[in-house]
N, C-alpha and C positions, 0 to 999 in steps of 0.2 A: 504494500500500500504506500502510496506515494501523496505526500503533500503538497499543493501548489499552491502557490504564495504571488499575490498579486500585489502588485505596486501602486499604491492608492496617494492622494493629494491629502497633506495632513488636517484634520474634521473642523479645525478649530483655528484658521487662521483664513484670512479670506484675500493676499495676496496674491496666490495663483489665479485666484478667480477674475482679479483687479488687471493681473496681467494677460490672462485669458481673454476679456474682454478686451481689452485694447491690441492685442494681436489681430484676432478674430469679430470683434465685434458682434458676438453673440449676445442677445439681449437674455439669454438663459443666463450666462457666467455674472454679465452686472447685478439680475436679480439677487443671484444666490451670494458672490460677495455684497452686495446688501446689506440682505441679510444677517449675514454674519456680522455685521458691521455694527449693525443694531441692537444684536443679542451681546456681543463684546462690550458695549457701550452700557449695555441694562446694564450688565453683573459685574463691570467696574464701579457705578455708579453708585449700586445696592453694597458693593464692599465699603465704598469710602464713605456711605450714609452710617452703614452697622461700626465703623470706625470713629468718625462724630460722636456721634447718638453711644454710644460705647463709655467714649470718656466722658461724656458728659453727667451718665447715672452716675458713674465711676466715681468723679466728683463731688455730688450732691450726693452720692450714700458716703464719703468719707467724712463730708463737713455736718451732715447729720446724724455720723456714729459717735463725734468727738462732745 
């Protein structure tokens, strides 16, 4: 039994897809780097809020445990 192993564009970066379209001009590749683009942007976005919003309890439960 033999394995085969395909060479795939990495899930989570949307580069190729940036370059894809300006090669090719395929209005699939712009969708999908989009896309990505967007989802990259939420869940950077939602880390540096939960990063905020973090130190902020952080603070207010220190100066109201003292």
């Amino acid at each position: 039994m033999q394995l085969r192993v395909r060479a795939s564009i990495p899930l989570l970066t949307e580069e190729p897809f940036f370059v894809l379209y300006a090669v090719t001009g395929e209005n699939a590749c712009a969708r999908r780097a989009s896309a990505l683009w967007n989802a990259s942007r939420v869940f950077a976005l939602l880390g540096f809020n939960l990063l905020v919003w973090g130190h902020v309890a952080w603070g207010l439960w220190s100066i109201w445990r003292k």
